[in-house]
C-alpha positions as CSV (number, residue, x, y, z in Angstrom):
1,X,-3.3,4.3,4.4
2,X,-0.7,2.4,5.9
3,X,0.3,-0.8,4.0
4,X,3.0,-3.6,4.7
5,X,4.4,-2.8,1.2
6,X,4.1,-0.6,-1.8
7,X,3.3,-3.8,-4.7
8,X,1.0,-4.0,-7.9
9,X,-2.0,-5.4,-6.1
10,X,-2.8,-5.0,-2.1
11,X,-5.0,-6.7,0.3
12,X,-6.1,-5.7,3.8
13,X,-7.3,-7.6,6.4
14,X,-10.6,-6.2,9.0
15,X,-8.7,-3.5,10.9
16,X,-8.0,-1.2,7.9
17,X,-11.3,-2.3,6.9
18,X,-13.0,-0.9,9.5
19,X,-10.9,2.5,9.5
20,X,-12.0,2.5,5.2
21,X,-15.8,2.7,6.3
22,X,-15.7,5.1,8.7
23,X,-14.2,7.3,6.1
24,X,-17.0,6.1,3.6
25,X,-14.6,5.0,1.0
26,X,-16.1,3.5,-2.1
27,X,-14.4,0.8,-4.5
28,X,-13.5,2.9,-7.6
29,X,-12.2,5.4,-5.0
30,X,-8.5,6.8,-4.8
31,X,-6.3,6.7,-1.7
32,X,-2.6,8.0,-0.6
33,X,-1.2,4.5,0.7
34,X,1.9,4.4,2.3
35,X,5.1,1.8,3.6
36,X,5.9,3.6,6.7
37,X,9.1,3.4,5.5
38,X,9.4,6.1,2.9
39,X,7.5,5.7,0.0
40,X,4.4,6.6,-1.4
41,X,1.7,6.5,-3.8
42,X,-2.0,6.5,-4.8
43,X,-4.1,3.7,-5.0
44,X,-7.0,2.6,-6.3
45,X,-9.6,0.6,-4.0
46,X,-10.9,-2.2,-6.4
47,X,-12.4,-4.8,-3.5
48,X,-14.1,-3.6,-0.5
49,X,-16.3,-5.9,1.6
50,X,-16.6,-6.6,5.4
51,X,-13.4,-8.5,6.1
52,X,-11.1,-7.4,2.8
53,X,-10.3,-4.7,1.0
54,X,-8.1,-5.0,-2.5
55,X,-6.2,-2.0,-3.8
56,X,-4.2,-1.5,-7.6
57,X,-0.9,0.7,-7.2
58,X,-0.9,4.0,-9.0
59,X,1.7,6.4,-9.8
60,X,4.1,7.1,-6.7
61,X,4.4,10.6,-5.0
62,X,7.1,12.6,-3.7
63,X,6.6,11.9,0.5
64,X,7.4,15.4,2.5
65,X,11.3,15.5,3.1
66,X,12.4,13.9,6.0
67,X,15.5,15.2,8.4
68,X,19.0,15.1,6.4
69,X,20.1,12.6,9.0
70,X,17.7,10.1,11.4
71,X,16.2,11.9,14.5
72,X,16.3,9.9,17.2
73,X,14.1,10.7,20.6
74,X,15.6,8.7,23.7
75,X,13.2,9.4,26.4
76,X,12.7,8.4,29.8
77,X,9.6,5.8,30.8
78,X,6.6,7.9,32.1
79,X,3.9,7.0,34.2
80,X,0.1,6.6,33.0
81,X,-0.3,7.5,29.5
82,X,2.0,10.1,28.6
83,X,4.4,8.2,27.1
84,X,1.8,7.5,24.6
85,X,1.3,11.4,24.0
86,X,4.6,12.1,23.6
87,X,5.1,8.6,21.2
88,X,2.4,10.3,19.2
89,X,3.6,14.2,19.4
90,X,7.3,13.0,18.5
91,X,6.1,10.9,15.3
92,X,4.2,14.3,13.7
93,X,7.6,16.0,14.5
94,X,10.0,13.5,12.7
95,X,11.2,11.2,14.5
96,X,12.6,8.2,13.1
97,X,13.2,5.8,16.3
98,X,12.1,6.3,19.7
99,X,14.5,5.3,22.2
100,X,12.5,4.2,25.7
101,X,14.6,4.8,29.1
102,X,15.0,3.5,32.1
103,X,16.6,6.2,34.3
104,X,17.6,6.6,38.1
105,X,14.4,9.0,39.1
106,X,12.2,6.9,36.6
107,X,8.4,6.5,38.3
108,X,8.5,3.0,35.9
109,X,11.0,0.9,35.2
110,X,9.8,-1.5,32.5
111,X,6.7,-1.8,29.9
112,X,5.4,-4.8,28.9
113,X,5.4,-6.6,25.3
114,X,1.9,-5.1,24.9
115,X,2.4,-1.3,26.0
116,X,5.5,-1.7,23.7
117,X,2.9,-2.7,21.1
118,X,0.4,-0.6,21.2
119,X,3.3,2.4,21.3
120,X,4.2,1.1,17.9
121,X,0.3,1.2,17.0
122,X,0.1,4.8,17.8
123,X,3.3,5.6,16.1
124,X,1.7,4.2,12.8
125,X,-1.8,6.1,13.6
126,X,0.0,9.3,14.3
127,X,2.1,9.0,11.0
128,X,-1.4,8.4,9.4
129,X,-3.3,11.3,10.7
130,X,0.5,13.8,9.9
131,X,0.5,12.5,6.6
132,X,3.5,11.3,7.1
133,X,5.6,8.1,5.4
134,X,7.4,7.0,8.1
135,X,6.4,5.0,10.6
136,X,9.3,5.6,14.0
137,X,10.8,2.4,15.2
138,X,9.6,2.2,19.5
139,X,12.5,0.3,20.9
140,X,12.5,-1.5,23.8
141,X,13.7,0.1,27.1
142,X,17.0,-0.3,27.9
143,X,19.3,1.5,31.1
144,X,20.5,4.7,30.6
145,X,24.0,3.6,31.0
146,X,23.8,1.3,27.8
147,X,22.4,4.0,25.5
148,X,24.4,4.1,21.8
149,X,24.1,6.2,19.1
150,X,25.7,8.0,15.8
151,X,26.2,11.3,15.3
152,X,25.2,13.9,17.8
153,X,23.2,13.7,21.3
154,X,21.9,16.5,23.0
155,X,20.5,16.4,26.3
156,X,17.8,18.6,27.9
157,X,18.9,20.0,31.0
158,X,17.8,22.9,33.7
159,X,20.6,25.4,33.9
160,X,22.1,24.3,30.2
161,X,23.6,27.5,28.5
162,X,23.5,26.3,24.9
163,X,20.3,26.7,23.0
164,X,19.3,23.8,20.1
165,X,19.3,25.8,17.9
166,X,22.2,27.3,17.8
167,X,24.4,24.2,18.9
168,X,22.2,21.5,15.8
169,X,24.0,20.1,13.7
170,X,22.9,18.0,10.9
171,X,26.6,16.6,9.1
172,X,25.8,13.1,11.3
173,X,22.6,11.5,13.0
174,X,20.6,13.6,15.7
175,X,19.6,12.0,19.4
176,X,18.1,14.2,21.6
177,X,17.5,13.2,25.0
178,X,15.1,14.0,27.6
179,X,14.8,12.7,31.7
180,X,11.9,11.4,34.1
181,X,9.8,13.1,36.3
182,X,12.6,14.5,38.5
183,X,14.9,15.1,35.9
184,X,18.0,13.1,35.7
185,X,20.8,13.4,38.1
186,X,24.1,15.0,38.4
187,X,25.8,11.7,38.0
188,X,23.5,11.0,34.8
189,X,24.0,13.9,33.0
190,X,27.8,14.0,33.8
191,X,28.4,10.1,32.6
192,X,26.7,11.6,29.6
193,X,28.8,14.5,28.6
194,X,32.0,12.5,29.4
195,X,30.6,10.7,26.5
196,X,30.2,13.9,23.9
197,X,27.0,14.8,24.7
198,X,26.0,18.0,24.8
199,X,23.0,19.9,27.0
200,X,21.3,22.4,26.0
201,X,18.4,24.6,27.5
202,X,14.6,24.8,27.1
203,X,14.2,28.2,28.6
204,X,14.1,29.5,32.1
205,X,11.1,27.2,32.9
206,X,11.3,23.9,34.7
207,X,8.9,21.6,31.9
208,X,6.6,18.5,32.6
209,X,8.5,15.4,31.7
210,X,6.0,14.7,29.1
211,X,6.0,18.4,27.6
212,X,10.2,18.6,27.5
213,X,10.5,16.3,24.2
214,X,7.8,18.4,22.8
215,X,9.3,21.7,23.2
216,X,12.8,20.0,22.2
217,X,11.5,18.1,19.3
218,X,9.2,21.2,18.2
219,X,11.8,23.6,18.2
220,X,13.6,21.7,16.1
221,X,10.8,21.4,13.1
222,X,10.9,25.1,13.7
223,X,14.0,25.2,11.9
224,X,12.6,23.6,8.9
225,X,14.8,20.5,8.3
């Protein structure tokens, strides 16, 4: 159960009412609540009526490690609804922040204030349903040009010799990066290296631009850190 902070006594409004029912949960009953920030605990429901719920702290529990350094996903806006798939595929993988795109061969070019919100919302239901205490950060898009970051960024790229795992390296904070529908272009990926990135490959196949971060992101939980 995701809370807005781990303190003595707790009290949640209608919307994590509603998700206690459906699970049938009782007062007297014992939960796993969470910041989405890192820590952890169990809690005891003590109030539970139609528009409230009151819960006492308990002892606090050792969360399931998180990546030496933050793992950042910057990923190009997608059309539809897959940005919300892969929002929701890179939070059960580890992601700390998710860094929205806009690219040259982009299909969208800006979200609105709600998209952007209900992204964060599925970031928090996906790091309920993993289990997981962190909730990532969904930033707002921004050009490709004016991306940032620490540490290390790796680009997926058709043609890249360099696989991630054998290029990973966890001494700093990890970005990987992946294009639009399309891909990014020559003058996008160059601009990027001339910066210290570095790309590597997902296999011999050309992916989906929804399925790339998934492959990149899962093949780095592979590696267990």
């Amino acid at each position: 159960m995701l809370v807005p902070a781990l303190s003595a006594t707790m009290t949640l409004g209608p919307r994590e009412v509603r998700h206690l029912k459906v699970l049938r949960v009782q007062v007297g009953d014992t939960l796993r609540v969470f910041d989405g920030h890192g820590h952890e605990a169990l809690a005891v429901v003590t109030v539970l009526d139609d528009t409230r719920a009151e819960l006492e702290l308990g002892g606090a529990l050792a969360g399931v490690p998180e990546t030496p350094y933050p793992l950042t996903l910057a990923a190009a806006l997608l059309k539809g609804d897959k940005l919300a798939e892969v929002v929701r595929a890179a939070t059960e993988l580890g992601v700390a922040r998710v860094a929205l795109l806009i690219t040259a061969r982009a299909d969208v070019r800006e979200i609105g204030a709600q998209k952007l919100q209900r992204l964060s919302r599925i970031a928090a239901e996906a790091a309920k349903q993993s289990r997981r205490a962190v909730v990532p950060v969904v930033m707002e898009p921004t050009p490709l040009h004016a991306l940032t970051w620490e540490g290390h960024l790796y680009v997926a790229q058709p043609g890249a010799v360099n696989r991630i795992m054998d290029v990973l390296d966890w001494t700093a904070p990890v970005t990987v990066l992946t294009g639009p529908e399309g891909g990014l272009t020559d003058a996008e990926v160059t601009a990027l290296t001339t910066r210290g990135a570095q790309p590597v490959t997902l296999g011999p196949r050309i992916l989906r631009a929804e399925t790339a971060p998934v492959a990149l992101l899962g093949a780095i939980a592979a590696l267990g850190r």
